[in-house]
N, CA, C and O of each residue as an XYZ file, in Angstrom:
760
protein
N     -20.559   -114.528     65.180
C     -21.569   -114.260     64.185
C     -22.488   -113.114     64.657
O     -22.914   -112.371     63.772
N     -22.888   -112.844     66.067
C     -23.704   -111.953     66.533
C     -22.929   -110.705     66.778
O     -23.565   -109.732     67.184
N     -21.729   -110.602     66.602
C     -20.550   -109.731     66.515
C     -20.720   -108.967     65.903
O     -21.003   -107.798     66.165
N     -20.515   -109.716     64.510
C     -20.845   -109.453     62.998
C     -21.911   -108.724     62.671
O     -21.974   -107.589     62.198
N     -23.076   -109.787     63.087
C     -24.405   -108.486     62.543
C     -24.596   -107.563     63.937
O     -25.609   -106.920     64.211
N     -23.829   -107.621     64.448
C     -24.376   -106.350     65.356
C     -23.299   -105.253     64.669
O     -23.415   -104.037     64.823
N     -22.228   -105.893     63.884
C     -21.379   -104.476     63.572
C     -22.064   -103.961     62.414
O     -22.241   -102.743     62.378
N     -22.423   -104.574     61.592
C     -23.031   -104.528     60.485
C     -24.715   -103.379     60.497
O     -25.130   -102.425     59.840
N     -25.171   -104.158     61.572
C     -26.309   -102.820     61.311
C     -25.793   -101.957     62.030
O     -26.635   -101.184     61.573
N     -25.129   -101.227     62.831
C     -24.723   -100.340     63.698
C     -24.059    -99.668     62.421
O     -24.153    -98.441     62.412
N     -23.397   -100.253     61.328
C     -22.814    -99.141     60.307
C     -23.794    -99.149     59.222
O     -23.657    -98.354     58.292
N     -24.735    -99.942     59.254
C     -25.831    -99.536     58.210
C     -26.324    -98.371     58.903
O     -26.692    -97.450     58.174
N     -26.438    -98.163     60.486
C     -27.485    -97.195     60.490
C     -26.782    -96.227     60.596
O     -27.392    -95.167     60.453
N     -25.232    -96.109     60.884
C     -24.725    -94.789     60.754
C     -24.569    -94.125     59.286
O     -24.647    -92.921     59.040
N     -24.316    -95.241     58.304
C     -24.470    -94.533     57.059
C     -25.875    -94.323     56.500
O     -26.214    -93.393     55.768
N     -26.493    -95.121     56.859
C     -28.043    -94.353     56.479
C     -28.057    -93.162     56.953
O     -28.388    -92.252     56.194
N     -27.728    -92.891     58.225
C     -27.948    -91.447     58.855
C     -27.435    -90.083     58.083
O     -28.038    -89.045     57.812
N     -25.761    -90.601     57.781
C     -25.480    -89.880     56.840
C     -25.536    -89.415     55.335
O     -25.028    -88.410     54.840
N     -26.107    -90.169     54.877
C     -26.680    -89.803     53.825
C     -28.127    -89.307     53.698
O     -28.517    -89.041     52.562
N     -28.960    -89.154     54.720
C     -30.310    -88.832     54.474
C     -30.465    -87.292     55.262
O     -31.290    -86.871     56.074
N     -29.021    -86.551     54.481
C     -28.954    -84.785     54.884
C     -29.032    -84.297     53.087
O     -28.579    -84.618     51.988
N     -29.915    -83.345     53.725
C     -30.973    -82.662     52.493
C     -29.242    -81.387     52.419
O     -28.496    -81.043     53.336
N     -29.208    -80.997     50.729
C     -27.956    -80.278     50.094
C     -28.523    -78.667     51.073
O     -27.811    -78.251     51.987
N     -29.351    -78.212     50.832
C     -29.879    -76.936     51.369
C     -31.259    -76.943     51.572
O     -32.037    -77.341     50.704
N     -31.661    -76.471     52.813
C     -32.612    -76.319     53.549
C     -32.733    -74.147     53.493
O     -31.841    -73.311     53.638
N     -33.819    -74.028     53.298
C     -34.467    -72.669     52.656
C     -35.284    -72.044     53.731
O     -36.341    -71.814     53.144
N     -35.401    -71.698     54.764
C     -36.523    -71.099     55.403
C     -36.895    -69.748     55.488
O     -36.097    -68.939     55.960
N     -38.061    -69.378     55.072
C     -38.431    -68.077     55.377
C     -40.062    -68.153     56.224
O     -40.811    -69.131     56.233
N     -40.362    -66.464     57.066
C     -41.481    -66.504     57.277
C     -42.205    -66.606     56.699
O     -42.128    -66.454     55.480
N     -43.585    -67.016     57.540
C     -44.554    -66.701     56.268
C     -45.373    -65.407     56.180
O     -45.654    -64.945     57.286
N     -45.864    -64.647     55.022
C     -45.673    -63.123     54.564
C     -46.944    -62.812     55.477
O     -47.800    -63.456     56.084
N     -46.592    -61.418     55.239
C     -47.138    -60.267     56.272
C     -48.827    -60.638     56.663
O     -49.661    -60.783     55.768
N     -49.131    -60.749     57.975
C     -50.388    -60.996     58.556
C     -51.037    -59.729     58.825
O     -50.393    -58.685     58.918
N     -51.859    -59.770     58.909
C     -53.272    -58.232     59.223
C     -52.398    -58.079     60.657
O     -52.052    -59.045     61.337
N     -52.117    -56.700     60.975
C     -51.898    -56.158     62.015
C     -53.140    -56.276     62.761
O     -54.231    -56.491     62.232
N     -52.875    -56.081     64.422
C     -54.145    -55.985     64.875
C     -55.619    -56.783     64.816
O     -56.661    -56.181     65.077
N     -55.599    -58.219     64.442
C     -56.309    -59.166     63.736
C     -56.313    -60.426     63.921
O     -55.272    -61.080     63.977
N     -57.292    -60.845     64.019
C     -57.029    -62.129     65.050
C     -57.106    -63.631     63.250
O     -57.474    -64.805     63.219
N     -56.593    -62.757     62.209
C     -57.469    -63.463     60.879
C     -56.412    -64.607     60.849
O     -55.332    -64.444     61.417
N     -56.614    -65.388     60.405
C     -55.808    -66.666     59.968
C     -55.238    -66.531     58.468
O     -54.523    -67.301     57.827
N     -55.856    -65.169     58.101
C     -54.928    -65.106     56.392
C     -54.081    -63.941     56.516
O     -54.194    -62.937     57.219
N     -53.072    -64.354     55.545
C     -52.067    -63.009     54.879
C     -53.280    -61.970     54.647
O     -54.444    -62.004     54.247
N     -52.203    -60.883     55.200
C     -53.013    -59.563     54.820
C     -52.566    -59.035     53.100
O     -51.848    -59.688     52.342
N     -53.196    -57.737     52.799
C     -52.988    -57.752     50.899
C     -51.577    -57.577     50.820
O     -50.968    -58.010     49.842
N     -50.887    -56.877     51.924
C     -49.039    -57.311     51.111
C     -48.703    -58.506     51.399
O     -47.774    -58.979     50.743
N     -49.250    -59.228     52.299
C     -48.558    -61.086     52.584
C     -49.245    -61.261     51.213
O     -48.403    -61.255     50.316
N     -50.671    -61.436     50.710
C     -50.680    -61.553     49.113
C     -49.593    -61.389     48.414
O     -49.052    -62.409     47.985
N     -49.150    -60.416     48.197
C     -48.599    -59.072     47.416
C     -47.082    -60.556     47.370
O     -46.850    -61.456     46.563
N     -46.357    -60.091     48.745
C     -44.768    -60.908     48.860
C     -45.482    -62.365     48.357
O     -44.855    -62.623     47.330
N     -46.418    -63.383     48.550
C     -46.633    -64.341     48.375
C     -46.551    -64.740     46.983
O     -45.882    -65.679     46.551
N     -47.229    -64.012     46.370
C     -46.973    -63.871     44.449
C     -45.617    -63.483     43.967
O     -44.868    -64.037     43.163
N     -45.464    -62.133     44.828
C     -43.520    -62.092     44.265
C     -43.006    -63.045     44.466
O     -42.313    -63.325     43.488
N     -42.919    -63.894     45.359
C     -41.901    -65.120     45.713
C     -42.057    -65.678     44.712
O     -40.997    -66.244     44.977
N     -42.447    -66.259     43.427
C     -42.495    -66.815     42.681
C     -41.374    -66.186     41.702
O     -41.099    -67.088     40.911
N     -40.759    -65.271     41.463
C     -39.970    -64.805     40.891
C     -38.573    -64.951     41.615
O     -37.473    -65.003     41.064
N     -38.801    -64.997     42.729
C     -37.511    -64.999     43.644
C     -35.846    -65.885     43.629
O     -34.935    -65.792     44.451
N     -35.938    -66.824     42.206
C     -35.100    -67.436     42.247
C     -34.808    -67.027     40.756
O     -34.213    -67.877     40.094
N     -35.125    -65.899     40.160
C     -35.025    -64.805     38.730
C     -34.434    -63.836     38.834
O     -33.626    -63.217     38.141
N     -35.183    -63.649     40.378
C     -34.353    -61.996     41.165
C     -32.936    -62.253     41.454
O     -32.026    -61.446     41.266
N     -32.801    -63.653     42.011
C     -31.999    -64.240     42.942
C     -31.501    -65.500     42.716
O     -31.771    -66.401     43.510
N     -30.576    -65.767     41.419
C     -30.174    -66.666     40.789
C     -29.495    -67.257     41.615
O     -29.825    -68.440     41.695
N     -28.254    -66.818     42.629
C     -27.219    -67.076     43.202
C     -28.280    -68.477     44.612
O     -27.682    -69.460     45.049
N     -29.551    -68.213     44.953
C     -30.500    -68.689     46.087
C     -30.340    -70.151     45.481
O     -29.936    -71.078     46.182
N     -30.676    -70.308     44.141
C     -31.008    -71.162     43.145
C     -29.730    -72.662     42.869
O     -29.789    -73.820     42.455
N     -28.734    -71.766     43.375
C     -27.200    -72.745     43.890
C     -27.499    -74.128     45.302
O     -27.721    -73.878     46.487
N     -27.436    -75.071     44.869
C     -27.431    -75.844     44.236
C     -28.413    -76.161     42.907
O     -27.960    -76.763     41.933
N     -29.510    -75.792     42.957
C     -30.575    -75.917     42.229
C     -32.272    -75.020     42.789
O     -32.205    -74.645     43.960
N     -33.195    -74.802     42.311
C     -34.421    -74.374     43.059
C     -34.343    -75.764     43.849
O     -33.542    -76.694     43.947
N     -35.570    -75.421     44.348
C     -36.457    -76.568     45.433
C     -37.180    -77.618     45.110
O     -38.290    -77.502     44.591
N     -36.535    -78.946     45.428
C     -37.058    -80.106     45.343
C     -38.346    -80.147     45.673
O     -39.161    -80.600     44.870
N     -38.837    -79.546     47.254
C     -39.799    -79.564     47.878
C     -39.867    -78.761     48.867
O     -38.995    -78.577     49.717
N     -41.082    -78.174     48.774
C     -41.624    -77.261     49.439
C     -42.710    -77.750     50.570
O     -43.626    -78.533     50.322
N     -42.423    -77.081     52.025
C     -43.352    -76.966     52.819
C     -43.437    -76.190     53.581
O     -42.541    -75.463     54.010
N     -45.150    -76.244     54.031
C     -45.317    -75.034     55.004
C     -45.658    -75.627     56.560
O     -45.331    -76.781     56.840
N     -46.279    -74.833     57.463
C     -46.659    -74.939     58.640
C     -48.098    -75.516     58.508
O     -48.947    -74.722     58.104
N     -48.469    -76.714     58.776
C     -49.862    -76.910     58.745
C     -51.357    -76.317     59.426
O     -51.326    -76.454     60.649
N     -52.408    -75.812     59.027
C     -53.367    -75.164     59.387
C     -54.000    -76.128     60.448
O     -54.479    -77.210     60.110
N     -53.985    -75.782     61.470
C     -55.103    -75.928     62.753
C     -56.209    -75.125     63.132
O     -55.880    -74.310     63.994
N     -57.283    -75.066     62.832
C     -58.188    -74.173     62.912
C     -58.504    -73.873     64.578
O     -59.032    -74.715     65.306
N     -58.143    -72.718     64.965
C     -57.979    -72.355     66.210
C     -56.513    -72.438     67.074
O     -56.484    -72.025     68.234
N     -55.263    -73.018     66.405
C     -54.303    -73.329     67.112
C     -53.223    -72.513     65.883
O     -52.067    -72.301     66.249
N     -53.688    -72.023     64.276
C     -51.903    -72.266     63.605
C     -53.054    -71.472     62.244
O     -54.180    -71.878     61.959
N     -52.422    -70.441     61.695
C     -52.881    -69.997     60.635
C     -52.925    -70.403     59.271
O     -52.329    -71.435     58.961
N     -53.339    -69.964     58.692
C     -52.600    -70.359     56.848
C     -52.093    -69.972     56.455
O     -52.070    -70.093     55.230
N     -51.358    -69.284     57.002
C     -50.538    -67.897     56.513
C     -49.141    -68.779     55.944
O     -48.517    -68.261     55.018
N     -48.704    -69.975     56.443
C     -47.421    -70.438     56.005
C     -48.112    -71.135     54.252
O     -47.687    -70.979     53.108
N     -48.854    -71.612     54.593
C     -49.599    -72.920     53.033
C     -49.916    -71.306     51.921
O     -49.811    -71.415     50.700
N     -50.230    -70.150     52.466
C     -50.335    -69.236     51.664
C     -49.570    -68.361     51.189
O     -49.781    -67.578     50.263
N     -48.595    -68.503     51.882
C     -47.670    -67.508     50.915
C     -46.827    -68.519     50.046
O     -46.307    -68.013     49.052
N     -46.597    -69.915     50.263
C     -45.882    -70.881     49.297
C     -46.743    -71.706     48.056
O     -46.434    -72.556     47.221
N     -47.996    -70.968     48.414
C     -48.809    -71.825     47.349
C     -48.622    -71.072     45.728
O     -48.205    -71.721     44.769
N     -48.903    -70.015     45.667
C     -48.120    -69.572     44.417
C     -46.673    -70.097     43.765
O     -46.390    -70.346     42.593
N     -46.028    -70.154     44.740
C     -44.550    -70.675     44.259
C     -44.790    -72.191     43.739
O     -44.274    -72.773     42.784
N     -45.702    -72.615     44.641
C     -45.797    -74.424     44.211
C     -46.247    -74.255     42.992
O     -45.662    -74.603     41.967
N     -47.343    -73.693     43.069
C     -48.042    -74.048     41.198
C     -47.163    -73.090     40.283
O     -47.403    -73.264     39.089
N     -46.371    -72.288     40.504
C     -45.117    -71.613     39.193
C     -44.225    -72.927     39.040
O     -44.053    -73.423     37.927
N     -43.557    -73.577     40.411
C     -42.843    -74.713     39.988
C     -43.400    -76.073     39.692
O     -42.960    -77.085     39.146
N     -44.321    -75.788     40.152
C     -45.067    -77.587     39.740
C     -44.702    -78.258     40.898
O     -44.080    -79.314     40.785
N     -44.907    -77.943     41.685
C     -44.428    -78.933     42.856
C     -45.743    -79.228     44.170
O     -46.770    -78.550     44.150
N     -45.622    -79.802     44.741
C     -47.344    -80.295     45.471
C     -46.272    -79.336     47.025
O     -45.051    -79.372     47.175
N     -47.033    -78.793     47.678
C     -47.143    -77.741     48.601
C     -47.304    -78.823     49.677
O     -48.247    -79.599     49.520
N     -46.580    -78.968     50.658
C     -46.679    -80.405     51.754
C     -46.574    -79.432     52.946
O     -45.883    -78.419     53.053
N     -47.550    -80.070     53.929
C     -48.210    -79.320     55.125
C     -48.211    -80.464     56.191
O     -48.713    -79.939     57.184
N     -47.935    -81.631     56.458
C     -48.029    -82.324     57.312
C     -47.984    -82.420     58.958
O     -48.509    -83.006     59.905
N     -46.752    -81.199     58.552
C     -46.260    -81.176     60.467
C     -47.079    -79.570     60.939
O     -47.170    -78.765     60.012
N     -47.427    -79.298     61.781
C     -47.633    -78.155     62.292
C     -46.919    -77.395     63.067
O     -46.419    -78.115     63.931
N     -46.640    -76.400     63.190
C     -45.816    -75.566     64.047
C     -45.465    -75.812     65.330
O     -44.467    -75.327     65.863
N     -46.374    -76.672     65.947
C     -46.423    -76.787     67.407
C     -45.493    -78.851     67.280
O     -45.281    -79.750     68.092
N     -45.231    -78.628     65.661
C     -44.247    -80.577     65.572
C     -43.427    -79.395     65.250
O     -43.993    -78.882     64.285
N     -42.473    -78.753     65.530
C     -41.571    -78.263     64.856
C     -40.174    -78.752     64.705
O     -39.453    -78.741     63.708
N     -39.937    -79.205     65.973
C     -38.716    -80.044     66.347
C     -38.628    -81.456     65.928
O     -37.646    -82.033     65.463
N     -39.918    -81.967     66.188
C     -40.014    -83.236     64.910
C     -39.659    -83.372     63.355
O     -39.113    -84.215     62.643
N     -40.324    -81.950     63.171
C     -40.078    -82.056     61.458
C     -38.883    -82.026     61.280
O     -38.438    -82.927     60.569
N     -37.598    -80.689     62.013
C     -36.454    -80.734     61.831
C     -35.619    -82.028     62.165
O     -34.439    -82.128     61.828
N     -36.363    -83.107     62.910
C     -35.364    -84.172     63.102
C     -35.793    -85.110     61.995
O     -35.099    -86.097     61.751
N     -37.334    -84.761     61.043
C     -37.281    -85.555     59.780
C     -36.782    -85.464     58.947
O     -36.530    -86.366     58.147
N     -36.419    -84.083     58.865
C     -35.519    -83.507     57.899
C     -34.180    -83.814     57.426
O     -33.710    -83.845     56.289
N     -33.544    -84.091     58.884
C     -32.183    -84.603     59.141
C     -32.419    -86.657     58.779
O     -31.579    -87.333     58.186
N     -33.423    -87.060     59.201
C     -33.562    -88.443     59.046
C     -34.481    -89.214     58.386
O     -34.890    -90.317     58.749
N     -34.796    -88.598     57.398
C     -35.669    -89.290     56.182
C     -35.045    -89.328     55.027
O     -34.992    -88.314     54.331
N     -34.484    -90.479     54.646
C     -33.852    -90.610     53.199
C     -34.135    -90.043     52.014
O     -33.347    -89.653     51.152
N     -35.806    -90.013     52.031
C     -36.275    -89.459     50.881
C     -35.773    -87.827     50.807
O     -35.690    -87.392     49.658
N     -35.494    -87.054     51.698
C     -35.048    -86.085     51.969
C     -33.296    -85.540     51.572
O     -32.933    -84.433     51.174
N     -32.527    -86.675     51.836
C     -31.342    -86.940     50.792
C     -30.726    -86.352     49.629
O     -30.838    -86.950     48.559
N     -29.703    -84.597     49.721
C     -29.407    -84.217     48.912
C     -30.869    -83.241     48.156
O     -30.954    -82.879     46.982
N     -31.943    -82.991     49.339
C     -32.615    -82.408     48.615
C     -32.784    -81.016     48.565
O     -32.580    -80.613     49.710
N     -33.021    -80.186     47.914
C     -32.707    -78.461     48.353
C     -34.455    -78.659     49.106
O     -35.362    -79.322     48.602
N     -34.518    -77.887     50.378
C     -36.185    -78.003     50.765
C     -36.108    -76.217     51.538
O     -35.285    -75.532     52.145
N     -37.734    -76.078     50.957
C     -37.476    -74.393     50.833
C     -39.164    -74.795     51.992
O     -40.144    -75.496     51.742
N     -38.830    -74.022     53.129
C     -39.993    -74.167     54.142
C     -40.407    -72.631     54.828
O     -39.537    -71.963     55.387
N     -41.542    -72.248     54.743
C     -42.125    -71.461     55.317
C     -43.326    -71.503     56.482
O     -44.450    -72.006     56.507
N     -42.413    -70.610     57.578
C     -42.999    -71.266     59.130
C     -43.823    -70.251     59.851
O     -44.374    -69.246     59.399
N     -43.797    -70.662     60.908
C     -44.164    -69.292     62.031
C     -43.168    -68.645     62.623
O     -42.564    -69.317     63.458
N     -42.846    -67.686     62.479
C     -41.529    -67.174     62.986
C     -40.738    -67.904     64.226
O     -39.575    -68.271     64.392
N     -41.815    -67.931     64.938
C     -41.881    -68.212     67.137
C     -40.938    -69.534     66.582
O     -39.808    -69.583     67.069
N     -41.265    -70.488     65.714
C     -40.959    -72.022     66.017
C     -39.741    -72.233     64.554
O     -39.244    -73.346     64.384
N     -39.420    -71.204     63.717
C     -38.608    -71.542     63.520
C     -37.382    -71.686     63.970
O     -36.762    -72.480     63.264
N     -36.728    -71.235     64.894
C     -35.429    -71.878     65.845
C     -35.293    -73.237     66.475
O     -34.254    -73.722     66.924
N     -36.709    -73.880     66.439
C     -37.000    -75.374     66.977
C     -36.176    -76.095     65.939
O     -35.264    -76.862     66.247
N     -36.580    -75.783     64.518
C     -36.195    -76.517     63.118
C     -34.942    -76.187     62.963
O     -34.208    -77.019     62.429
N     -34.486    -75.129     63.313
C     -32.718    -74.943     63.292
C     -31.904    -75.201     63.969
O     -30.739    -75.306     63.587
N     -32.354    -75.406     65.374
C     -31.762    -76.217     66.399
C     -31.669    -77.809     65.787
O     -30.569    -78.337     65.630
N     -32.930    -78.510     65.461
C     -32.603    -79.909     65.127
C     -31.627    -80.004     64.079
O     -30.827    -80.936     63.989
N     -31.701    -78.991     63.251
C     -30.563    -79.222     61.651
C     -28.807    -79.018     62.032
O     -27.845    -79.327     61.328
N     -28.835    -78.173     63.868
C     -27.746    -77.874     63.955
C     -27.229    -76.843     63.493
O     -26.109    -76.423     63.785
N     -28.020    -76.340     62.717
C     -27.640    -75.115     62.012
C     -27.166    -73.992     62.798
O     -27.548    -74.138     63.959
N     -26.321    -72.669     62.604
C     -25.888    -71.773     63.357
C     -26.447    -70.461     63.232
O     -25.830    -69.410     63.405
N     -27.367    -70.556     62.995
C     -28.189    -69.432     62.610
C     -28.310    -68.969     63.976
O     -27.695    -69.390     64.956
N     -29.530    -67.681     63.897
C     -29.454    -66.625     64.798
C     -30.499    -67.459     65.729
O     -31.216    -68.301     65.188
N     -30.579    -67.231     67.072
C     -31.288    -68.124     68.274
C     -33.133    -67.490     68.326
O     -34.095    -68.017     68.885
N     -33.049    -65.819     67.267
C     -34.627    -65.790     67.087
C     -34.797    -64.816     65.759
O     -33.995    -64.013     65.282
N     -36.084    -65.167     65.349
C     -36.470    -64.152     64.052
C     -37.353    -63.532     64.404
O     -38.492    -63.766     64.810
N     -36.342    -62.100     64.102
C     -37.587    -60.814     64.471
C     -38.687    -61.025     63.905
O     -38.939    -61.439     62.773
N     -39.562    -60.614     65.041
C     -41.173    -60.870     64.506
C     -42.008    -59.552     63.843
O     -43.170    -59.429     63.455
N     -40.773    -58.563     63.906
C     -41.523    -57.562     62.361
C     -40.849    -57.565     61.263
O     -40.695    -56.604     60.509
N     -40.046    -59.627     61.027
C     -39.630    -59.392     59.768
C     -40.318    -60.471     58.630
O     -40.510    -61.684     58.717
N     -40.471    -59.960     58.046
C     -41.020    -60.715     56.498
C     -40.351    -61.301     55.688
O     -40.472    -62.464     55.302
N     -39.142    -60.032     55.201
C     -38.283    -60.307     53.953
C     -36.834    -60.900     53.982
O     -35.931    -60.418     53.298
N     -36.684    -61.848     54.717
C     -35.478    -62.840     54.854
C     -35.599    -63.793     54.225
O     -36.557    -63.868     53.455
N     -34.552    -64.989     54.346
C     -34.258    -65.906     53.964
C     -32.858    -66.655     54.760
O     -31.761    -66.416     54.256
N     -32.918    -67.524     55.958
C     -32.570    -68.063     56.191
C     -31.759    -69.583     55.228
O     -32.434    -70.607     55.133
N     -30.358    -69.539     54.610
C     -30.209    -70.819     53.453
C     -28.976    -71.745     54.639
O     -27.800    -71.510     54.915
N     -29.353    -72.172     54.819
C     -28.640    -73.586     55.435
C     -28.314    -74.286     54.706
O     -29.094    -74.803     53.906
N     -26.738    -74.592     54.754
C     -26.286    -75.463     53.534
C     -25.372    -76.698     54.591
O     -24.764    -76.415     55.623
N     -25.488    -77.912     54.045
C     -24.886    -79.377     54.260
C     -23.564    -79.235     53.463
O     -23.705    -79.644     52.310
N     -22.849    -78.971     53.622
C     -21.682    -79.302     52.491
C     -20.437    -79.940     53.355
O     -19.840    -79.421     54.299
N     -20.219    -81.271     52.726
C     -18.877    -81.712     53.389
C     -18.859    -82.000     54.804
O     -17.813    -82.298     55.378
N     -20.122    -81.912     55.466
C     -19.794    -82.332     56.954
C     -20.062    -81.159     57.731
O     -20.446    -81.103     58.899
N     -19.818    -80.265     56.962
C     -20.211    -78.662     57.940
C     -21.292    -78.386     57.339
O     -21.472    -78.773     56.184
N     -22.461    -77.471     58.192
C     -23.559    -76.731     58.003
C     -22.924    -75.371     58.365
O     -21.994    -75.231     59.159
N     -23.671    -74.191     57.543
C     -23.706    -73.130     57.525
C     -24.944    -72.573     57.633
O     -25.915    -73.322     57.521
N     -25.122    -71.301     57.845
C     -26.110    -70.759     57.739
C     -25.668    -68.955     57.391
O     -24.857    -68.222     57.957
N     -26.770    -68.655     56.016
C     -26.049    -67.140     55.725
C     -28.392    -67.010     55.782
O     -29.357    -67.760     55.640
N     -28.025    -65.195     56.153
C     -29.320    -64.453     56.413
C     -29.398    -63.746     55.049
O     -28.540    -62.965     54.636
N     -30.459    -64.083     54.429
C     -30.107    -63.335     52.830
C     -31.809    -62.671     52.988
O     -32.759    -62.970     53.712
N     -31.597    -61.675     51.943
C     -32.930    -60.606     51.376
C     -33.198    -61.491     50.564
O     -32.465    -62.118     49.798
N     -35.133    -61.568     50.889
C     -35.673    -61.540     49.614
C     -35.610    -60.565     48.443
O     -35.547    -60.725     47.224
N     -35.644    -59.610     49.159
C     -35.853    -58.415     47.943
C     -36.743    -58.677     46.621
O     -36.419    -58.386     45.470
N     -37.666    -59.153     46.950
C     -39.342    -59.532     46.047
C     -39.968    -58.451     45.736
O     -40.233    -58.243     44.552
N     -40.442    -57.273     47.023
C     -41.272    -56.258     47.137
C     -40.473    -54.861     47.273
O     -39.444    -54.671     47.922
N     -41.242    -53.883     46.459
C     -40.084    -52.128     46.724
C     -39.883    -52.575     48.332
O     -40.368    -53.668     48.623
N     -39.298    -51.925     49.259
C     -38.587    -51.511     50.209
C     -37.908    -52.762     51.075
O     -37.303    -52.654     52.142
N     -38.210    -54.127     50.229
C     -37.681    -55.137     51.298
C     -36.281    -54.840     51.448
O     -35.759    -54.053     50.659
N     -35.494    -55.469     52.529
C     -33.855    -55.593     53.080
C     -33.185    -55.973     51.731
O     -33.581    -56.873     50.991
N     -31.890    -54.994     51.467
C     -31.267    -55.496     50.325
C     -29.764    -56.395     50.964
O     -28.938    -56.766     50.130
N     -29.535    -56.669     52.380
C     -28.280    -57.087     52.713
C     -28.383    -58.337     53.543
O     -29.346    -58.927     54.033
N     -27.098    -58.553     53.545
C     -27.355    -60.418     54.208
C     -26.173    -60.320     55.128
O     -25.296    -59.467     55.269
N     -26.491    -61.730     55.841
C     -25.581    -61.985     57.260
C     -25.156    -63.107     57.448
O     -25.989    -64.004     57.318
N     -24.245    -63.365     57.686
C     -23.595    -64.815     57.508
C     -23.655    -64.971     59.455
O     -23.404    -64.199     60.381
N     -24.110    -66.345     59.352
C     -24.371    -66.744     61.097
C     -22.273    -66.906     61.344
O     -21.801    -67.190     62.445
């Protein structure tokens, strides 16, 4: 009998495990900071890309495969430790889609969040579109397993990292925003 339920939750928890992988995971930086500036906000083109992103799945129908974004999050603000620069360039996009802008983990949980990501049910088949600090997004791609590139240039803005779950394999392709005149028009498959 103790056989039994020991086999029994040991395959509850492996199939819980497997089912609580989100369809596509979305990451980009968050938009352009004041050069030279110690400010905690987007400078006027991180404005500028922060408002275009709201169009970005109009520009970029093909991004939109499986569907837009269930849920959106950013890097949480620490005053003195973590900017706003991630909650600000996704806050436009939240109120175009109607969706509540979730900030919980901070940059410095980065590896946590990516292992919530992978193990929170509610998360399950969900497309989740996240904007980070450059430095700590490889923490979050390491936990997803993903094969993406091991760092993101830190004079880049206009990417899009799409990590996809399909069938047991993860992928990862490097795609343009192409939101703003001169952003990157080409992409890279990891």
């Amino acid at each position: 009998m103790i056989r039994q339920l020991f086999s029994f939750l040991f395959f509850s928890s492996c199939c819980h495990f497997a089912l609580a992988l989100p369809a596509r995971v979305m990451i980009i930086r968050h938009a352009e900071k004041k050069p030279f500036s110690d400010s905690d906000h987007l400078s006027p083109q991180g404005f500028r890309r922060a408002e275009a992103l709201k169009n970005l799945f109009n520009i970029h129908p093909e991004y939109a495969t499986p569907r837009i974004p269930d849920r959106l999050f950013a890097a949480r603000h620490i005053p003195g430790e973590s900017s706003l620069r991630s909650v600000e360039t996704l806050t436009p996009m939240a109120a175009s889609l109607g969706l509540i802008l979730q900030d919980k983990w901070s940059a410095a949980r980065s590896s946590e969040f990516g292992r919530e990501l992978l193990n929170n049910p509610d998360f399950d088949r969900n497309v989740i579109l996240i904007a980070w600090k450059h430095s700590a997004i490889t923490k979050i791609t390491r936990e997803l397993k993903a094969p993406c590139s091991s760092v993101w240039n830190s004079n880049t803005y206009d990417r899009i990292w799409l990590i996809d779950f399909i069938d047991g394999k993860i992928t990862c392709k490097d795609v343009p925003q192409s939101v703003l005149q001169g952003d990157s028009t080409h992409g890279l498959i990891f």
